[in-house]
Legacy VTK file of the C-alpha trace (Angstrom):
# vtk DataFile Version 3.0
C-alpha trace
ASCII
DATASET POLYDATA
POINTS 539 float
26.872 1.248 -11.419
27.751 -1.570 -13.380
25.821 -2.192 -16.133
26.338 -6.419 -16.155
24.614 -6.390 -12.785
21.473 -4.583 -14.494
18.987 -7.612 -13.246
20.484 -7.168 -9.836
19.773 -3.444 -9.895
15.820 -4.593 -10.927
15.932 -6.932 -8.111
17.092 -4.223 -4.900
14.415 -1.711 -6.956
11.846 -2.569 -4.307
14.039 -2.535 -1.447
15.241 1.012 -2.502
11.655 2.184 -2.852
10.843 1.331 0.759
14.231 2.975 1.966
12.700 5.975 -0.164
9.217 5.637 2.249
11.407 5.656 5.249
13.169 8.975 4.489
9.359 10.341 3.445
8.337 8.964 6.648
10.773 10.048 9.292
11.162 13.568 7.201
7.227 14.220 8.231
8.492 14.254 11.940
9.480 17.602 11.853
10.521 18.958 15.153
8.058 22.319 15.211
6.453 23.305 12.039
4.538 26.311 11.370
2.408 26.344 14.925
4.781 27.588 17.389
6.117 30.074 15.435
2.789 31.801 15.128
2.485 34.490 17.987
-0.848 33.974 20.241
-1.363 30.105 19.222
-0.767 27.145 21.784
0.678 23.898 20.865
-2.616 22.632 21.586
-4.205 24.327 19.012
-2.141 23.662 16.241
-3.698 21.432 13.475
-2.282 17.901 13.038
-0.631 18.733 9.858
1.261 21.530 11.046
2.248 19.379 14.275
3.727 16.623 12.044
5.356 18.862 9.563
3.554 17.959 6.819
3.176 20.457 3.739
0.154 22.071 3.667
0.638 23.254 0.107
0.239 26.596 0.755
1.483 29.705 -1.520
5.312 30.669 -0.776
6.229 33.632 1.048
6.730 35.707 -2.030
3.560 34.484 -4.098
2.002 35.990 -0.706
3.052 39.541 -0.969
3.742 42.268 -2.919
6.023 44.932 -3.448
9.216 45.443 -2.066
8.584 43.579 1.587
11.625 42.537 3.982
10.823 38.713 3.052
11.656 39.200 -0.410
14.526 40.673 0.637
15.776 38.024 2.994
14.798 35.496 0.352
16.606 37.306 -2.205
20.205 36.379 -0.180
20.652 33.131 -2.009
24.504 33.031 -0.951
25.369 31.813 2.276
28.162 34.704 2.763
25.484 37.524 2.672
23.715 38.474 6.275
20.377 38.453 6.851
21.119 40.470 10.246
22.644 43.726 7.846
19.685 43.556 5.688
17.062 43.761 8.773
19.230 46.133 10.302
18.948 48.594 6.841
15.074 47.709 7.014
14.677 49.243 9.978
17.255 52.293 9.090
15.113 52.950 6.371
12.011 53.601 8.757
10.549 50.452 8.476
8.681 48.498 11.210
9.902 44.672 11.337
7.547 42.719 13.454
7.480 39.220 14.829
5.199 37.228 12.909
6.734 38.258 9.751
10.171 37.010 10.483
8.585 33.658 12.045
7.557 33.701 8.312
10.462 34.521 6.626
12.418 31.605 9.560
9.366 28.889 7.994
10.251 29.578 4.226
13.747 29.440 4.737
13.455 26.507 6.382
11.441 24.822 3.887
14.370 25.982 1.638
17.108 24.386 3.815
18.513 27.704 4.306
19.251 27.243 7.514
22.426 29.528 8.011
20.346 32.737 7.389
17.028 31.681 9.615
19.118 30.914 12.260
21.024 34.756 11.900
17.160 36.045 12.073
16.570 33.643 15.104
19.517 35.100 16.629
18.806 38.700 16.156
14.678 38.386 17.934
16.589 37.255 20.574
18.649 40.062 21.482
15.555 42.014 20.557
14.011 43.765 23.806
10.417 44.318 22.311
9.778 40.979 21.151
8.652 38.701 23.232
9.790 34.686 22.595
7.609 31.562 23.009
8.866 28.159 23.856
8.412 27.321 19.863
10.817 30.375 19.259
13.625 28.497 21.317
12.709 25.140 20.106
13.663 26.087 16.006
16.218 28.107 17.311
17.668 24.774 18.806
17.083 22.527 15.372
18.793 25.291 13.244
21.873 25.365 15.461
21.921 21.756 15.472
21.805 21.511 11.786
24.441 24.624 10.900
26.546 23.859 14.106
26.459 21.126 15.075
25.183 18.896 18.006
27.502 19.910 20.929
26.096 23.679 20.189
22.620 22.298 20.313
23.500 20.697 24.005
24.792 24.166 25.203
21.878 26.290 23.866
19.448 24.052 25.540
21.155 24.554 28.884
21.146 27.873 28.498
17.589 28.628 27.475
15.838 30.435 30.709
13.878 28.142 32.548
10.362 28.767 31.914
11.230 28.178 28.409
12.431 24.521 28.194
9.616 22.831 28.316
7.880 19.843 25.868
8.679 21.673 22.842
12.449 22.741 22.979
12.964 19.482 24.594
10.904 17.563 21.561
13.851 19.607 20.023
16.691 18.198 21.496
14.992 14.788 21.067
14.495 15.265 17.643
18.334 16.403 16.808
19.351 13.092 18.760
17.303 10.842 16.467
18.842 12.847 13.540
22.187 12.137 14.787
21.086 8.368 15.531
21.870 8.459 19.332
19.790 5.662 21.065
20.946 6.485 24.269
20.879 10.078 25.147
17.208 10.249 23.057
16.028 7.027 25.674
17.762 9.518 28.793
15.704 12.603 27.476
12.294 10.453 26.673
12.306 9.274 30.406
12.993 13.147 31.844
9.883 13.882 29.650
8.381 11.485 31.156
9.371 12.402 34.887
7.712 16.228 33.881
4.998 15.040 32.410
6.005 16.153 28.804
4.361 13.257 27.116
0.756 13.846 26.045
1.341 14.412 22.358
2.670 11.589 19.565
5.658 14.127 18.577
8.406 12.788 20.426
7.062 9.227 20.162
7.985 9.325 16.257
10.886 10.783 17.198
11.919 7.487 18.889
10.373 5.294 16.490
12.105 6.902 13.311
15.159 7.006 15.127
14.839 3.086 16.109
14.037 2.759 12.269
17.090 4.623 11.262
19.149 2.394 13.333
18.018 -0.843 12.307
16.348 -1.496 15.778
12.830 -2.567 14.769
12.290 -4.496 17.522
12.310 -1.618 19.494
9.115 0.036 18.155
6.618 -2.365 19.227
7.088 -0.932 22.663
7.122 2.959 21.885
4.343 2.085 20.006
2.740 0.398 23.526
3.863 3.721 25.298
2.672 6.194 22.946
-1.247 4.863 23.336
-0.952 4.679 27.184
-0.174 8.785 27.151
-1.579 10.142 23.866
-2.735 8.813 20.671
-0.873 7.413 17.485
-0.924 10.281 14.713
-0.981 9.447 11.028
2.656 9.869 11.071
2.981 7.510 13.818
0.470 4.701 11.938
3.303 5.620 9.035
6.306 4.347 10.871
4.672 1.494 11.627
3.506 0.758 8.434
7.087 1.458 6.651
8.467 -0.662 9.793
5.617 -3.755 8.063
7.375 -3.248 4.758
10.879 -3.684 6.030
9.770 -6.801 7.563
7.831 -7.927 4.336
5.060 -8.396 6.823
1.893 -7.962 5.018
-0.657 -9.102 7.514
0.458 -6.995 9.676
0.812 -4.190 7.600
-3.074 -4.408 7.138
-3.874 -5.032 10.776
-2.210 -1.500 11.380
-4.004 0.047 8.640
-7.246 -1.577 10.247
-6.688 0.076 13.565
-5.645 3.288 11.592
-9.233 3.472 9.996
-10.786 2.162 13.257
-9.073 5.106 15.012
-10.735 7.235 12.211
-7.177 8.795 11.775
-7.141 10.362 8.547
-4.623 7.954 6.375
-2.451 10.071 3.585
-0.943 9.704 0.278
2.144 8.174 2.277
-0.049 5.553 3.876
-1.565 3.910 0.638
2.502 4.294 -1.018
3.837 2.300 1.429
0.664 -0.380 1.482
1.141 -0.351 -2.044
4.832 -0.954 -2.211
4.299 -3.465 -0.102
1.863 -5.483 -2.019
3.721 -4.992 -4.714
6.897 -6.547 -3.396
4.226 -9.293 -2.537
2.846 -10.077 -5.852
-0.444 -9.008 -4.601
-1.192 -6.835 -8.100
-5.294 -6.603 -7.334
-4.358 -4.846 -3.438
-1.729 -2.887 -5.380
-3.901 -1.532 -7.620
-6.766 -0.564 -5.022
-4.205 1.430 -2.677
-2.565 3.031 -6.027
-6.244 4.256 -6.639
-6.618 5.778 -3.160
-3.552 7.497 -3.097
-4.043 9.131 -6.594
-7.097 10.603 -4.365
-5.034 12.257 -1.871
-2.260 13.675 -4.370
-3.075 17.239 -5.730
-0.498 20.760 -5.752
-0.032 19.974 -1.961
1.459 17.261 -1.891
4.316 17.427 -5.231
6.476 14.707 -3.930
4.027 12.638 -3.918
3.470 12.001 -7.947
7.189 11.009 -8.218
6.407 8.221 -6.163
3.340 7.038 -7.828
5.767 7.298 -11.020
7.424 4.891 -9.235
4.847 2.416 -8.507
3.349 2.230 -11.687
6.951 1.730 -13.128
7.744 -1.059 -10.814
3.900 -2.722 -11.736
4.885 -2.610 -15.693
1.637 -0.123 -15.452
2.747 2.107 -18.131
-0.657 3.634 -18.857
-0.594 4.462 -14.823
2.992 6.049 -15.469
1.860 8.435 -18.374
-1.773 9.369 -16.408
0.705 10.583 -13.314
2.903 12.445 -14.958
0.220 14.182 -17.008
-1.531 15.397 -13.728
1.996 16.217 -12.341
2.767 18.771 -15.626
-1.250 20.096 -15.642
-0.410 21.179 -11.827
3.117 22.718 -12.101
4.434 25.269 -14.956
8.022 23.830 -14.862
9.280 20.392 -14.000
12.574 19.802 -11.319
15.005 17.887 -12.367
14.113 14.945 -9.598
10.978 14.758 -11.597
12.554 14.560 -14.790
15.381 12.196 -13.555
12.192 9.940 -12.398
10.041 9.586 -15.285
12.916 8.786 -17.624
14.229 6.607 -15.296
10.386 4.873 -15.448
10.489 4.867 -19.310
13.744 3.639 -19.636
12.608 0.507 -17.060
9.241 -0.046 -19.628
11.887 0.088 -22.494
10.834 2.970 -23.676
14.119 4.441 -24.856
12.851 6.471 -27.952
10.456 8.460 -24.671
13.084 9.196 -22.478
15.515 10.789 -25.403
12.547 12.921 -26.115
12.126 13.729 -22.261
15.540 14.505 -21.971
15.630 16.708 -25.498
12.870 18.961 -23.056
14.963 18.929 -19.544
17.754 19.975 -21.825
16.359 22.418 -23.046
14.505 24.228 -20.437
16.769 23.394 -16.986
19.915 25.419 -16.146
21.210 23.136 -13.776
23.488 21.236 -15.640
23.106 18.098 -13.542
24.847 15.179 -14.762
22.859 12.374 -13.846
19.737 12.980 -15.815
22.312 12.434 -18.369
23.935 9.308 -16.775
20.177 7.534 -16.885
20.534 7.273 -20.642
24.493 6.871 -20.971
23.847 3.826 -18.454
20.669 2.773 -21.225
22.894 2.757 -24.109
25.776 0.849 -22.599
23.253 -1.944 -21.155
22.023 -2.478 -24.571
25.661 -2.712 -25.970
25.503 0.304 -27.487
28.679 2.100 -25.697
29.015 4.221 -29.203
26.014 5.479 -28.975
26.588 6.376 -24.867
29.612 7.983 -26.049
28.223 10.218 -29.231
25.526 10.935 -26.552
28.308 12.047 -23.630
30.111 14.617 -26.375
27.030 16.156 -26.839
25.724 16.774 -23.305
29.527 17.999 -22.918
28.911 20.683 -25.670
25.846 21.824 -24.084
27.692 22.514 -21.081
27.024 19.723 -18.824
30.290 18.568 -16.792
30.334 14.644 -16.476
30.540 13.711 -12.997
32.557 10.151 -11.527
29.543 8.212 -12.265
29.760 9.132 -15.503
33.006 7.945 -16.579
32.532 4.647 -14.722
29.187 4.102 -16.959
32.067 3.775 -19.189
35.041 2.197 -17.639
31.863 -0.543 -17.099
30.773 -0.290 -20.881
34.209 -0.703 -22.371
35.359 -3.345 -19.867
31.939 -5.357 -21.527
33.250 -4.615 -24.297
36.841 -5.927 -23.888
38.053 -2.802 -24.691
40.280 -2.338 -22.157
42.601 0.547 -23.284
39.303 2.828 -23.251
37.981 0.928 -19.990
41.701 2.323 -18.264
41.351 5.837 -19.638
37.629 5.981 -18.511
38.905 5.001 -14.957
42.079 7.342 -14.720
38.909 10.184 -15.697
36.476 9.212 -13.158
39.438 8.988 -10.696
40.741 12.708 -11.675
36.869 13.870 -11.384
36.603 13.424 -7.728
39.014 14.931 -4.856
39.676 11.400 -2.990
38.748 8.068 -4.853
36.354 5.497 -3.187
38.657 2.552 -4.352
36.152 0.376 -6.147
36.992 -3.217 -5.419
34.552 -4.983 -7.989
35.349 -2.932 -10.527
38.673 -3.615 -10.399
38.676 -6.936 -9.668
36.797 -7.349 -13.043
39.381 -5.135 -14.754
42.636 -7.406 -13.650
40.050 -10.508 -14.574
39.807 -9.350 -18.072
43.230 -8.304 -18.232
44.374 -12.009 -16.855
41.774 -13.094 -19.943
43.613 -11.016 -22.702
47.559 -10.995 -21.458
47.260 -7.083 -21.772
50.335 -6.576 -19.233
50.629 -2.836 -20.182
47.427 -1.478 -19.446
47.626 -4.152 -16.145
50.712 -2.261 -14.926
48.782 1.682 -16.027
46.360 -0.415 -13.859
48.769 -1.085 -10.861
49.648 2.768 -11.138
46.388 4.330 -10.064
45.587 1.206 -7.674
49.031 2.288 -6.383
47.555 5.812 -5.977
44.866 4.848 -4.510
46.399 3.184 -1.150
44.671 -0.179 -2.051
47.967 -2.280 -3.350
47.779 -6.123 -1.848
49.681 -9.695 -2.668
45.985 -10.415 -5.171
47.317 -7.419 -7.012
50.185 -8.372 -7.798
49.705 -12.043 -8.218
46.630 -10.622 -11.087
49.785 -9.080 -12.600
51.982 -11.747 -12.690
49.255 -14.268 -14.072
48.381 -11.634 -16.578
52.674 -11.871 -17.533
52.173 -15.351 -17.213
49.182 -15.601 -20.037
51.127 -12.973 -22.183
54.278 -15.666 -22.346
56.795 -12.454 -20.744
58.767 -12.445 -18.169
58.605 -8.693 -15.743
61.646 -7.530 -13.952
62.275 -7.154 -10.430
58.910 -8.116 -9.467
59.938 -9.044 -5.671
61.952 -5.421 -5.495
58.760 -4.061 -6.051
56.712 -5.854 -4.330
59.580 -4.587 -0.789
59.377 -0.855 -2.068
55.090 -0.756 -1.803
55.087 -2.978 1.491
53.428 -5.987 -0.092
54.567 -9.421 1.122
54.808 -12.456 -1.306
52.882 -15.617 -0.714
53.013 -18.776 -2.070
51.099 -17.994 -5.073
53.635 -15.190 -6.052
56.494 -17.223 -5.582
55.323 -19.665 -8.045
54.217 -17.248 -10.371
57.609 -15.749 -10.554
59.503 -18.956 -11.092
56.997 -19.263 -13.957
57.652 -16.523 -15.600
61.523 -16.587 -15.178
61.599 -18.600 -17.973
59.803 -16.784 -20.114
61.092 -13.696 -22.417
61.924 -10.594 -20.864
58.953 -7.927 -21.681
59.629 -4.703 -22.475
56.425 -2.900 -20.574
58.171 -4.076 -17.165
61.014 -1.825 -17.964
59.304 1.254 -17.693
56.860 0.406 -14.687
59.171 0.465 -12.127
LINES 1 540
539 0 1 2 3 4 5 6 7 8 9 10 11 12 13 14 15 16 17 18 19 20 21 22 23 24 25 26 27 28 29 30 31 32 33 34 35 36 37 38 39 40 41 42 43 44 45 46 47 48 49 50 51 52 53 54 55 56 57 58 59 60 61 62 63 64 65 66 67 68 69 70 71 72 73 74 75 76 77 78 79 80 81 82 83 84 85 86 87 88 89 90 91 92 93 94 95 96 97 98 99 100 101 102 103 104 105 106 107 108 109 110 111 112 113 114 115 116 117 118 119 120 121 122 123 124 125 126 127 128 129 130 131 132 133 134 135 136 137 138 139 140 141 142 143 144 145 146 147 148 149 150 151 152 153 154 155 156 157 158 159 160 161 162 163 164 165 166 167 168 169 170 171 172 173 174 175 176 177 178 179 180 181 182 183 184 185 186 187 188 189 190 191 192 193 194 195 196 197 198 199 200 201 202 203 204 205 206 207 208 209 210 211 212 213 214 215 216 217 218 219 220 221 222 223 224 225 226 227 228 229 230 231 232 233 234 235 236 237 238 239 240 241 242 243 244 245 246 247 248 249 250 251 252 253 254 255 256 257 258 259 260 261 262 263 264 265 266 267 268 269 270 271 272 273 274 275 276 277 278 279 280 281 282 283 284 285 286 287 288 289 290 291 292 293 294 295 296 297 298 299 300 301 302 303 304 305 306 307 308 309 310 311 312 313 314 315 316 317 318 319 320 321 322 323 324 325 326 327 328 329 330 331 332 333 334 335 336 337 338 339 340 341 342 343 344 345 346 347 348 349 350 351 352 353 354 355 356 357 358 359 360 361 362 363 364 365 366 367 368 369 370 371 372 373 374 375 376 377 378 379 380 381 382 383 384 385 386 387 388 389 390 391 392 393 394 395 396 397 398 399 400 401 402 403 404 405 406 407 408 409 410 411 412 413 414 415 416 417 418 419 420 421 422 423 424 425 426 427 428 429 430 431 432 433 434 435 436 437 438 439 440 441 442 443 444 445 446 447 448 449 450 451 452 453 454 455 456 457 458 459 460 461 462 463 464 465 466 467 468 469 470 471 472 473 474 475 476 477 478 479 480 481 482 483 484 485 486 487 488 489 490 491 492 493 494 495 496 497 498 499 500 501 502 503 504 505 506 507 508 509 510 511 512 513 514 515 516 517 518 519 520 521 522 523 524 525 526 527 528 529 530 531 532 533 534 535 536 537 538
């Protein structure tokens, strides 16, 4: 991120907090939550919140039992390598009865963990399981976890060969829900009108499956009709009233927005702390501080231990209405709830201080992540590296950088082009290359960064500096991304310097670049100049 286009960054902040709604949005349209899993209870039973997925804030598996229980040990295999299958296989060697409900358990935390590799191993092994007896909601997660750990084509196959009886609305709300992940229109529009043929439709579930999908894909004209559909065989869900309202925001359509939240209330669905964040994003982006601050207030009702992500967002929204007193009051009730703080939470309340210029705040916030996370993550750092250098302070970024690197933090490619930005603002571009050839080295295959160097061989054009231009050409070089521009930045740059380089045209045959006009003229230019001695040893 560059830090001259720091007013730009302010500008997309609202159009990345409604991209942020979206993912909250569509991630509420879970496939099968807790419901099917439980043995004895019928889709139709299961309460709304469990049917859309949404956390119910309940106590983890192991703040639920005791002692030394098979959960704990299947929670306890943090790495991927390890099987969960050995360890229920010694449970049971050991004398110990494993029963159904429990692993549907264990399959839900994991889950919630994104563990998938080891809930689908447990998944696996009921199956082959003679005494335990599978529902359709059994087959269904099975389906979503092989989806997510192998894939889509292994999805397809397990579907077709689930027995008969079982592939019904929920293992096919499944499949539809791994093709909206995967963002295929077509095959989720063939499977919606099969459902439809069977008589699969009477719930919203895979009706937000279609409309997050369409959302994901950018086709928002789309939803008005699923929308149509959805009320002519069931009735719109507060997760469907959601999509619709985060579809309102994309479209900056705030009359509309509140004619769906009308119709919510009028439906006397029960609205959530999602509902008033996107209405007051919305108004927000609107200028509309008074309906803003109204929908802030609800959602600060509906925001308690149950709901954690929500508080980061509210963070947000007070940040992005200069409400600073709003900012502090949210993250107060956020640290009263919860012992420890993630670093997502961290990472967004110094990001909020650091937008209310409160720089001397965020040190001190980061002086406490520092010193009670383990994680090492580099971009809690980066928030105040990228602070210092838009304030011209690049010394200060850098004193800062050599001590997170002493507390054993490892400075990631964002990092180190905080800096190449920083120094090229600071026309220091000896330290701007050396940041670059870092933030290069830090990552396996470089994302060639066009602006960034475009601004680089600008500068460089500016100051005459043909030997860092040609250390330039070297990594560009590396990179793959070597054009005519390139070389005609380095021959202007020769050009302003008064120096002639050698054998530009050879060199311009050997990396496959042709010459234009511009070149040509450029090297009769320089011709006449004095030979320079950098050009000698850049080949």
């Amino acid at each position: 991120m560059s830090p001259q286009v720091e007013v730009q960054e302010r500008n997309r902040e609202m159009k990345m907090q409604c991209s942020r709604y979206i993912r909250l949005v569509i991630a509420a349209v879970r496939p099968f939550s807790a419901a099917p899993l439980l043995d004895g209870l019928s889709a139709s039973d299961t309460p709304a919140s469990l049917s859309t997925g949404a956390p119910t804030g309940s106590p983890s598996y192991k703040e639920r039992t005791g002692g030394n229980t098979l959960g704990k040990q299947l929670l306890s295999l943090v790495y991927a390598k390890r099987s969960a299958v050995v360890t229920i296989r010694q449970w049971k060697e050991k004398g110990n009865q494993v029963r159904k409900y429990e692993l549907n358990r264990i399959v839900r935390e994991l889950r919630k963990l994104r563990r998938y590799k080891h809930a689908l191993e447990i998944c696996e092994w009921m199956v082959l399981q003679p005494d335990i007896k599978l529902l359709p909601g059994d087959y269904a997660v099975h389906l979503d976890l092989i989806a997510k750990v192998r894939g889509l084509n292994s999805a397809e196959k397990f579907f077709e060969d689930i027995p008969a009886d079982m592939r019904g609305r929920l293992t096919c709300s499944a499949l539809l829900h791994t093709y909206a992940q995967n963002k295929l229109s077509e095959k989720a529009e063939a499977l919606m009108e099969k459902m439809k043929e069977h008589d699969m439709l009477k719930d919203p579930l895979p009706f937000n499956h279609m409309l997050s999908l369409y959302i994901s894909c950018g086709q928002l004209d789309k939803v008005p009709g699923v929308i149509e559909e959805l009320k002519k065989n069931s009735k719109p869900d507060a997760v469907t009233y959601n999509l619709w309202l985060t579809v309102c925001s994309s479209n900056n359509d705030v009359e509309t927005a509140e004619m769906v939240f009308l119709e919510l209330k009028k439906a006397r669905v029960i609205p959530d702390w999602v509902t008033y964040s996107i209405l007051s994003n919305l108004y927000i982006k609107n200028g509309l501080s008074d309906k803003a601050a109204t929908a802030l207030k609800e959602m600060e009702k509906w925001i308690s231990r149950k709901t954690r992500a929500a508080y980061s967002s509210l963070i947000s929204l007070y940040t992005n209405m200069q409400d600073e007193d709003g900012v502090q009051r949210a993250w107060k009730k956020l640290k009263s709830c919860f012992l420890k703080m993630n670093d997502a939470e961290y990472t967004c309340m110094i990001s909020s201080l650091l937008k209310l210029g409160k720089i001397e705040e965020a040190e001190k916030l980061y002086t406490e992540w520092e010193s009670g996370s383990n994680t090492g993550d580099p971009r809690v750092a980066n928030l105040l590296i990228a602070a210092y250098i838009n304030c011209n302070q690049i010394d200060k970024a850098e004193a800062f950088s050599y001590r997170v690197i002493q507390k054993g933090v490892d400075p990631c490619y964002t990092t180190w082009e905080l800096f190449t930005w920083g120094s090229l603002k600071s026309d220091r571009m000896d330290r701007a290359l050396e940041y670059l050839k870092k933030a290069v080295a830090s990552v396996k295959e470089w994302n060639f960064d066009k602006n960034l160097v475009s601004k680089m061989l600008e500068k460089l054009e500016e100051q005459g500096n043909v030997e860092v231009a040609e250390e330039l050409l070297v990594e560009i070089r590396k990179a793959g991304k070597l054009n005519t521009e390139v070389y005609n930045s380095l021959l202007t740059t020769y050009a302003k310097a008064g120096k002639m380089p050698l054998i530009i045209a050879e060199r311009m045959e050997k990396d496959g670049v042709p010459l234009n006009e511009v070149t040509r003229e450029l090297i009769d230019k320089t011709s006449k100049m004095c030979v320079s001695e950098v050009s000698c040893r850049f080949p």
